[in-house]
PADREN-278983 format. One line per 5 residues: number of its first residue (from 1); their letters; for each residue x, y, z of N, C-alpha, C. Coordinates in Angstrom, 3 decimals. Example, Ala and Ser with C-alpha at 12.3 -4.5 7.8 and 13.67 -1.06 7.14 Angstrom:
1> AS> 13.190,-5.690,7.800,12.300,-4.500,7.800,13.200,-3.300,7.800 ~ 12.850,-2.250,7.080,13.670,-1.060,7.140,12.900,0.030,7.870
This chain:
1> XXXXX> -64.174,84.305,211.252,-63.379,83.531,210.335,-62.055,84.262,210.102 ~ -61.264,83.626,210.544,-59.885,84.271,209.744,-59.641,84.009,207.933 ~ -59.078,84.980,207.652,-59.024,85.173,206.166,-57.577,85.931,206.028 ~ -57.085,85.077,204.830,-55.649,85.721,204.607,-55.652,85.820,202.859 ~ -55.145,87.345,202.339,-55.553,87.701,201.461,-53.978,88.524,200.864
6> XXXXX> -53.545,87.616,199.779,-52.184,87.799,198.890,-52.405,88.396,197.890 ~ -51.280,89.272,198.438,-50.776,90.362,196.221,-49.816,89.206,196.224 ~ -49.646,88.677,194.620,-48.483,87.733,194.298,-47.111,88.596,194.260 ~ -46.253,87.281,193.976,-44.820,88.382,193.782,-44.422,88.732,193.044 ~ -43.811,89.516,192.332,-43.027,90.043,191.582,-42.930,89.387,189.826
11> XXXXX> -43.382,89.994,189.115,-43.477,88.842,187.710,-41.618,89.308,186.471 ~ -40.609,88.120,187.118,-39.718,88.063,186.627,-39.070,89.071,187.570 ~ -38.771,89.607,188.872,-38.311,90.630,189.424,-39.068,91.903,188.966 ~ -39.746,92.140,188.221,-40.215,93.588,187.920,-41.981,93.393,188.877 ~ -42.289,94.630,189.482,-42.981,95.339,190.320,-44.011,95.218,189.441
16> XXXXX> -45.003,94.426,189.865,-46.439,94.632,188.618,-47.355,95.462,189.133 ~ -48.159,96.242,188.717,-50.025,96.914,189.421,-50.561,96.274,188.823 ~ -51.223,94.786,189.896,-52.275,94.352,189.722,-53.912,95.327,189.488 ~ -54.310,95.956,189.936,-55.857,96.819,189.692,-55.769,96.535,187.723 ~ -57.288,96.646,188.052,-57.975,96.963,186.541,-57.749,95.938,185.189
21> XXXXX> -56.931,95.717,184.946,-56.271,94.285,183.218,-55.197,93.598,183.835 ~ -54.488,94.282,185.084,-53.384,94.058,185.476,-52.503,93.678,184.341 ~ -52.035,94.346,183.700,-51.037,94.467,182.836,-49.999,95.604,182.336 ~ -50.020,96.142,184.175,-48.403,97.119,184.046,-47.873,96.541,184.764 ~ -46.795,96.828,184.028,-45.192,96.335,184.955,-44.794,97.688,185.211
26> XXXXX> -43.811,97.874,185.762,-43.444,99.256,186.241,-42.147,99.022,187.097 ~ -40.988,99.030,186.631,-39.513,98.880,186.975,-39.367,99.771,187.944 ~ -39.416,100.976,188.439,-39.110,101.441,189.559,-39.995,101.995,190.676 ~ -41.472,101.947,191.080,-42.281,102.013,191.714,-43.033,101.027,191.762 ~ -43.700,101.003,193.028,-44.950,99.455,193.574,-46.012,100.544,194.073
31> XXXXX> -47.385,100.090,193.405,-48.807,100.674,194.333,-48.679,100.090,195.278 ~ -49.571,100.385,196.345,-50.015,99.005,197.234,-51.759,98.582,196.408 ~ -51.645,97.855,197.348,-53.098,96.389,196.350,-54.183,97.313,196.817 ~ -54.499,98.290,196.418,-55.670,99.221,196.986,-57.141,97.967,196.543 ~ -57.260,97.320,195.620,-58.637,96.606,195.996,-58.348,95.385,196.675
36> XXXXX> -57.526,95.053,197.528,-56.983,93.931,198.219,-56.999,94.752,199.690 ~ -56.883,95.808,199.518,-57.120,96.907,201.002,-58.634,96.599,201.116 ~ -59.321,97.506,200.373,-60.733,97.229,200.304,-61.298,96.156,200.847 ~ -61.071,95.248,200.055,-61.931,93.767,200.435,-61.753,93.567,202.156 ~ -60.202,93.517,202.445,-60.057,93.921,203.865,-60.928,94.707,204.664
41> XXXXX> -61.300,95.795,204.181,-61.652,96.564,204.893,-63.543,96.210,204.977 ~ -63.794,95.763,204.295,-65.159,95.023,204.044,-65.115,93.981,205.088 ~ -64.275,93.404,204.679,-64.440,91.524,205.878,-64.396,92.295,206.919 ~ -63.000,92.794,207.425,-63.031,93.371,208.857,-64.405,94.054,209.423 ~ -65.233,94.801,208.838,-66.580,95.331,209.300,-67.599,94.396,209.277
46> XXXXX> -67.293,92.943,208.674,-68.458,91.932,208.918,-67.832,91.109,210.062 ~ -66.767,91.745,210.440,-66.342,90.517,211.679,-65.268,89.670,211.525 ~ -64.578,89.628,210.345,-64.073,88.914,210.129,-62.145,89.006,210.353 ~ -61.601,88.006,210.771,-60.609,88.370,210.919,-59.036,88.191,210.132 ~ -58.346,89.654,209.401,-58.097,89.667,208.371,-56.644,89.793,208.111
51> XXXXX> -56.031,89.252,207.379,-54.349,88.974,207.225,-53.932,89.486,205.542 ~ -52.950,90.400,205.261,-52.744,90.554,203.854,-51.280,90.581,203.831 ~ -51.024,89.689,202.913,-49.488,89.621,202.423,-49.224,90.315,200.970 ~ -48.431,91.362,200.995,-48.393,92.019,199.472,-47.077,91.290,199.270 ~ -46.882,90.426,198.902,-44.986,89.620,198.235,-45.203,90.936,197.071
56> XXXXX> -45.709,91.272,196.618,-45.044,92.386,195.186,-44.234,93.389,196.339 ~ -44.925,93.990,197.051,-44.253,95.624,197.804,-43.394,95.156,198.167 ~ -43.429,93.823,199.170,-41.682,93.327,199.878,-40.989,92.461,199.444 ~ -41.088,92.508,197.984,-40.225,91.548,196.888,-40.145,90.043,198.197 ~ -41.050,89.615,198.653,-41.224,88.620,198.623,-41.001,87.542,197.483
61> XXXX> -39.862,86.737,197.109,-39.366,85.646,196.272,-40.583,84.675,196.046 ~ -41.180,84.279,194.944,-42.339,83.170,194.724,-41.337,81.737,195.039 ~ -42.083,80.649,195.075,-41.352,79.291,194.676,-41.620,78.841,193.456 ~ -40.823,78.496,193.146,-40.973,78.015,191.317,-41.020,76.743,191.566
């Protein structure tokens, strides 16, 4: 099965860390989606075939 698995973008231009309440913003640094890695890394060992878009890390623009 292919599977494609998104960090959203950017909330108002500022860099959010989704993990845990997800409720930091953080103006001049981005994590990467470490439990969005994970899950990846899970499907991929059941076979599965796996796509992740982080729009937060590459200020990927949302559509409004």
């Amino acid at each position: 099965m292919r599977i494609l698995l998104v960090n959203p973008p950017r909330f108002q231009g500022i860099p959010v860390i989704r993990e845990e309440r997800c409720e930091i913003t953080e103006r001049y640094s981005v994590l990467p989606p470490y439990s969005l890695l994970q899950i990846a890394a899970l499907l991929r060992q059941g076979g599965h075939q796996v796509f992740l878009i982080d729009a937060n890390g590459e200020n990927i623009a949302g559509v409004y």
